[in-house]
C-alpha positions as CSV (number, residue, x, y, z in Angstrom):
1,X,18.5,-26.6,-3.4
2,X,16.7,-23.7,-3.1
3,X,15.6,-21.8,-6.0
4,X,13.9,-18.3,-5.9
5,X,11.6,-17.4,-9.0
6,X,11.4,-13.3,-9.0
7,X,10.7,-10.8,-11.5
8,X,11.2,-7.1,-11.5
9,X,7.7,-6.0,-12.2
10,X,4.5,-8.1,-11.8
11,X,2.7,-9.7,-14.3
12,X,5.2,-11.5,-16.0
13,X,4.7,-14.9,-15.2
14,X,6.5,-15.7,-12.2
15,X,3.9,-17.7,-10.0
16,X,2.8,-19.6,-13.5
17,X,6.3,-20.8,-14.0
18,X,6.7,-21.4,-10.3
19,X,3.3,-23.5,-9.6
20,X,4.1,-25.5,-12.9
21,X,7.9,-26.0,-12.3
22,X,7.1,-27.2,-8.4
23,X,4.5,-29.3,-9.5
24,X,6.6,-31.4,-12.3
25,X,9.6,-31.1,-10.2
26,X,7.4,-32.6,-7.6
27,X,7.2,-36.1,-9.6
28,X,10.8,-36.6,-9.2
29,X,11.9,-35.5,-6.0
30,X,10.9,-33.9,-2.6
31,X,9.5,-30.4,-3.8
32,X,8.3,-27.8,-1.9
33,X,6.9,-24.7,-3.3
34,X,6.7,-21.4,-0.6
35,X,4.3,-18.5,-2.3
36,X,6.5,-15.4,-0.3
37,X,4.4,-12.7,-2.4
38,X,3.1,-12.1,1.5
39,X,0.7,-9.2,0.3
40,X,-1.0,-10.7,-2.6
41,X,-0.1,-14.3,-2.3
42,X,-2.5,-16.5,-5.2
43,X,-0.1,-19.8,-6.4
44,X,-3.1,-21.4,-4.5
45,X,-5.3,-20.7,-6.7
46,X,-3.3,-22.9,-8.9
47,X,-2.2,-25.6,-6.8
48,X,-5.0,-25.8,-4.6
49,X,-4.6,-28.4,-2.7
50,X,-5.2,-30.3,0.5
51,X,-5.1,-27.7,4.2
52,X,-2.6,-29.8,6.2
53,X,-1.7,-27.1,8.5
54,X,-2.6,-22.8,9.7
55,X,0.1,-21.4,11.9
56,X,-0.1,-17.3,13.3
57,X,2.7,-15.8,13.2
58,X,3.4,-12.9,15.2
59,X,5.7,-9.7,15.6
60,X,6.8,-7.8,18.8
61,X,6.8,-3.6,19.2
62,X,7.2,-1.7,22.6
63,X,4.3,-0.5,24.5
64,X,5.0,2.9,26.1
65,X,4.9,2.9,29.8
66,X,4.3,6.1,31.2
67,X,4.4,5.6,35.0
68,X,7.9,4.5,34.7
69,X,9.5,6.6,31.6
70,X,11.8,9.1,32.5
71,X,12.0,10.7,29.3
72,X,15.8,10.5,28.9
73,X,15.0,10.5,25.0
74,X,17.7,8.3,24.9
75,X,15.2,5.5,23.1
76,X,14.0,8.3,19.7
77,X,18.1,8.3,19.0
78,X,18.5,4.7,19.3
79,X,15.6,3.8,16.7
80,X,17.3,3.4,13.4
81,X,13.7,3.5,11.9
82,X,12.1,6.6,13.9
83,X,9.4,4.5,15.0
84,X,9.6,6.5,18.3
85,X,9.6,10.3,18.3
86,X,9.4,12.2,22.4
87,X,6.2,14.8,21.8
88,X,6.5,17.2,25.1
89,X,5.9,14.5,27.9
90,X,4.7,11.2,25.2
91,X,6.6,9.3,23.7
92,X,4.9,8.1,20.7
93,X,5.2,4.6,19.3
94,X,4.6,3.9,15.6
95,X,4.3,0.5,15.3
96,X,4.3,0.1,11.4
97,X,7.7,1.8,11.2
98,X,8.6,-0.4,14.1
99,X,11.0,-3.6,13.0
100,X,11.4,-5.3,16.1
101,X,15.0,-4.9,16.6
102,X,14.4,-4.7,20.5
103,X,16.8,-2.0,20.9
104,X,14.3,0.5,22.8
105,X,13.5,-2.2,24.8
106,X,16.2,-3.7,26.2
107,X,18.5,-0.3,26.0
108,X,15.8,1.5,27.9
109,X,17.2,2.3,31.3
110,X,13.7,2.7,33.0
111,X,12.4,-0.8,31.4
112,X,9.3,1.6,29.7
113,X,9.2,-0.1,26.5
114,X,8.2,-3.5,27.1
115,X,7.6,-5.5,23.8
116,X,3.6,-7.1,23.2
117,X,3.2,-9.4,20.2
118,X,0.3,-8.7,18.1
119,X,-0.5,-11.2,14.7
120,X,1.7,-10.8,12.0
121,X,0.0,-13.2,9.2
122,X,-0.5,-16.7,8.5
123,X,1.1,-19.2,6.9
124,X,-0.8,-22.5,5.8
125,X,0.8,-26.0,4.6
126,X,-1.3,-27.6,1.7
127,X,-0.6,-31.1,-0.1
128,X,-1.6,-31.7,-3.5
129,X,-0.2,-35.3,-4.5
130,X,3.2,-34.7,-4.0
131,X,4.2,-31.6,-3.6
132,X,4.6,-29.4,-0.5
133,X,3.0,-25.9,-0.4
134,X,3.4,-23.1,2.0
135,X,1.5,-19.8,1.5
136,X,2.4,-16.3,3.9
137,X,-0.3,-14.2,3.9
138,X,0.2,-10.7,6.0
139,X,-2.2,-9.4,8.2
140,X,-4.1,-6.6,5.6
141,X,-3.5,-3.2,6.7
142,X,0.3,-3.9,7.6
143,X,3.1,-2.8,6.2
144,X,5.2,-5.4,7.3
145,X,6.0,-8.3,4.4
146,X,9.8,-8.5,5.0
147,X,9.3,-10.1,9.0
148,X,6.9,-11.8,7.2
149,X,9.1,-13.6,4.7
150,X,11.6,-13.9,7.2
151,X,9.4,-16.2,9.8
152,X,8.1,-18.1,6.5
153,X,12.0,-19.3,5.3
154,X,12.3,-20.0,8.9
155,X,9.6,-22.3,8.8
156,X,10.9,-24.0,5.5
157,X,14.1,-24.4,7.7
158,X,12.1,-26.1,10.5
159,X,10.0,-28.1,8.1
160,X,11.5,-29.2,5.2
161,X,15.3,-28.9,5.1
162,X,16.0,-32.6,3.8
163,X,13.9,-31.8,0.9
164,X,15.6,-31.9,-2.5
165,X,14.0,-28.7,-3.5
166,X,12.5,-25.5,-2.1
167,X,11.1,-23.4,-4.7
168,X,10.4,-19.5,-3.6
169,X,7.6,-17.5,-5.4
170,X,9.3,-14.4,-4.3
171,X,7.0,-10.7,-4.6
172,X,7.8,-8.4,-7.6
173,X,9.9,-5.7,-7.8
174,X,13.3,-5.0,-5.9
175,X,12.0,-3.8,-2.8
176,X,13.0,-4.7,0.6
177,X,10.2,-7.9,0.5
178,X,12.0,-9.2,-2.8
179,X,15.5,-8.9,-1.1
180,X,14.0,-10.6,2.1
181,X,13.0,-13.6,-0.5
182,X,15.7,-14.2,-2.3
183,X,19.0,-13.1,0.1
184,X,19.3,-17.4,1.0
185,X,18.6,-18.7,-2.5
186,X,21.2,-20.9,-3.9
187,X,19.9,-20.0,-7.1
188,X,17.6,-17.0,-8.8
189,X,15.9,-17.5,-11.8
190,X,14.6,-14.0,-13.2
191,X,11.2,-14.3,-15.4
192,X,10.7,-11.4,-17.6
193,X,9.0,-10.5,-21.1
194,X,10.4,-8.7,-24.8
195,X,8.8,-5.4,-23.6
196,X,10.2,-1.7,-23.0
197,X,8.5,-2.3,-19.5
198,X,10.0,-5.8,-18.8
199,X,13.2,-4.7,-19.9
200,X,13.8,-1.9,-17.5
201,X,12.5,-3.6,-14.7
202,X,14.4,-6.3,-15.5
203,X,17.5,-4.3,-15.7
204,X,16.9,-3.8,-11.9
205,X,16.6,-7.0,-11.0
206,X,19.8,-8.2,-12.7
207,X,21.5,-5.0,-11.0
208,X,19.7,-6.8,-7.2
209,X,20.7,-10.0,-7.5
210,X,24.0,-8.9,-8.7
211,X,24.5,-6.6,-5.7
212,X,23.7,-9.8,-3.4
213,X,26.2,-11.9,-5.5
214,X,23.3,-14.3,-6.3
215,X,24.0,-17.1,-9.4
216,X,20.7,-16.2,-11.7
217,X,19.3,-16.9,-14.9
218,X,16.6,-15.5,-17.3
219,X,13.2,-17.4,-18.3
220,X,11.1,-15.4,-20.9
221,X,7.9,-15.3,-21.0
222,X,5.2,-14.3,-23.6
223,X,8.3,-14.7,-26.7
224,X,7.4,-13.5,-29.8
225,X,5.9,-10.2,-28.5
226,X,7.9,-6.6,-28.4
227,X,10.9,-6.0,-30.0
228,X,14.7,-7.6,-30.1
229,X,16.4,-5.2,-27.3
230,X,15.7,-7.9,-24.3
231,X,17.9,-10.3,-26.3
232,X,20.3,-7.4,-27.6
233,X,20.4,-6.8,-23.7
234,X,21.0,-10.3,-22.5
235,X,23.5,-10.9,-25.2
236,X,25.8,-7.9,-24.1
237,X,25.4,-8.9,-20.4
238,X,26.3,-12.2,-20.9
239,X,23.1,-13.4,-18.9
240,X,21.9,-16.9,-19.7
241,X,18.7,-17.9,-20.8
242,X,17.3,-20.9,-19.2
243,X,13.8,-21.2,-21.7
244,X,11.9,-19.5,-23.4
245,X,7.8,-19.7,-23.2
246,X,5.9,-18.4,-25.9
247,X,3.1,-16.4,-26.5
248,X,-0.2,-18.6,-27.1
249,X,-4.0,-17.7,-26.8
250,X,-4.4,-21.3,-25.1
251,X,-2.0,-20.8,-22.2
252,X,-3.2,-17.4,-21.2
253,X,-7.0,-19.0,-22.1
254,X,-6.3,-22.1,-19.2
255,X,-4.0,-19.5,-17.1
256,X,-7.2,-17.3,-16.8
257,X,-9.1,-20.5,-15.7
258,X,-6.4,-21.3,-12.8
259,X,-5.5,-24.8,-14.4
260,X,-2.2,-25.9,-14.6
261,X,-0.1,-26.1,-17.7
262,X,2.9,-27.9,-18.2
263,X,0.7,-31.3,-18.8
264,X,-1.8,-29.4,-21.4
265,X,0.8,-27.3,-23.0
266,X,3.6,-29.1,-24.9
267,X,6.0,-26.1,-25.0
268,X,5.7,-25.5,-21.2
269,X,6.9,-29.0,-20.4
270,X,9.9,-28.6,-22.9
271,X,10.7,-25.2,-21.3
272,X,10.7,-27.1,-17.4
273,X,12.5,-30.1,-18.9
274,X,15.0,-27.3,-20.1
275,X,14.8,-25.7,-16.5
276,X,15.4,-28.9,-14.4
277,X,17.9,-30.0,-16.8
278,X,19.8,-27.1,-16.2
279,X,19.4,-27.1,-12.1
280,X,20.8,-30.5,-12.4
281,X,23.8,-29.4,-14.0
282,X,24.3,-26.7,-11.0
283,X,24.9,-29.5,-8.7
């Protein structure tokens, strides 16, 4: 199975509950936990772990070649993504609007865009007793997390497809990155909070997934704070909710600290138990 924790905004709770659920998942069966927030990535900070592995990953974007362009043009219509706009007698690449498609490049008549590969990111394979973990980290100054999430599932493909579970720490929001994350999952489990904020963003969310016609259910997090309109909400959508995980000064106290909770915190193990009971019933 592969199961992608997501959230609409950030801040809610969606690399806690990942970390903890992939680590107590990873007792039972053959867990791997891939941390796809390729721009801020930190679920090693919780998991730490053991560096098994560092791979580079790379992308590909033309190079102009001005001996042999014609300037036909024909290559600034064919970009879906106007990464290549004709100034007078240059053509100009932008290579951060660029999204490898290779259309310019193998279109061009006069072969003047040949594609170069230049680093992408990293992504690094950790151990900690049992469980698996993969973390994507993009090259800083690059605008590019999507190709970046793409190569990392890929590599989960490659590396651990008999495992009983992949867990996705996907990025927040519902932008192109958080599509690219959760578009395979077999399952989406949507963390959000009782507040004005984490209401509207998790109307989003529900509206994403929805769109992709993605099975999902809701975890809360921080209960007992805000107001009765999340549940009002939920109730009139008909959206599940898988656990709830309350608001207490000694989780956010050993969160702060980068410890892990579910085998300090009683009500965070009840609230996984409730999770992995529920996974198993999706079989």
């Amino acid at each position: 199975m592969r199961l992608a924790i997501a959230s609409g905004k950030g801040g809610t709770g969606k690399t806690t509950l990942a970390v903890n659920l992939a680590l107590k998942a990873s007792t039972m069966m053959k867990t791997v936990l891939a941390d796809l927030d390729v721009e801020e990535p930190n679920g090693a900070i919780f998991v730490g772990g053991e560096l098994q592995n560092e791979k580079t990953v790379y992308r590909h974007t033309p190079d102009w070649d001005q001996e042999k362009c014609t300037l036909c043009g024909k290559c600034t219509s064919w970009c879906a993504y106007n990464a290549l706009i004709k100034l007078g007698d240059i053509i100009l690449v932008m290579p951060n609007l660029c999204h490898s498609c290779y259309a310019c490049s193998e279109l061009c008549p006069d072969n003047a865009l040949p594609m170069v590969a230049s680093p992408l990111g990293t992504i690094k394979q950790f151990k900690r007793d049992e469980l698996h973990f993969t973390e994507s980290r993009l090259v800083i100054g690059l605008e590019q997390a999507a190709p970046l999430i793409g190569q990392s599932l890929n590599y989960l493909d490659e590396n651990y497809d008999d495992y009983d579970l992949q867990i996705l720490d996907s990025p927040p929001g519902t932008a192109c990155s958080m599509l690219e994350a959760v578009r395979s999952a077999d399952f989406v489990i949507l963390v959000t909070e009782p507040t004005p904020f984490g209401l509207h963003d998790l109307k989003l969310a529900v509206e994403t997934v929805r769109q992709l016609k993605l099975p999902f259910a809701v975890v809360i997090n921080r209960d007992g704070i805000g107001n009765d309109d999340l549940d009002k909400y939920l109730k009139a959508e008909g959206i599940d909710v898988w656990a709830r995980i309350p608001h207490q000064r000694e989780i956010a106290e050993l969160y702060s600290r980068g410890e892990i909770l579910y085998d300090k915190v009683e009500v965070v193990d009840s609230a996984l138990d409730e999770i992995l009971k529920k996974m198993e019933e999706l079989k």
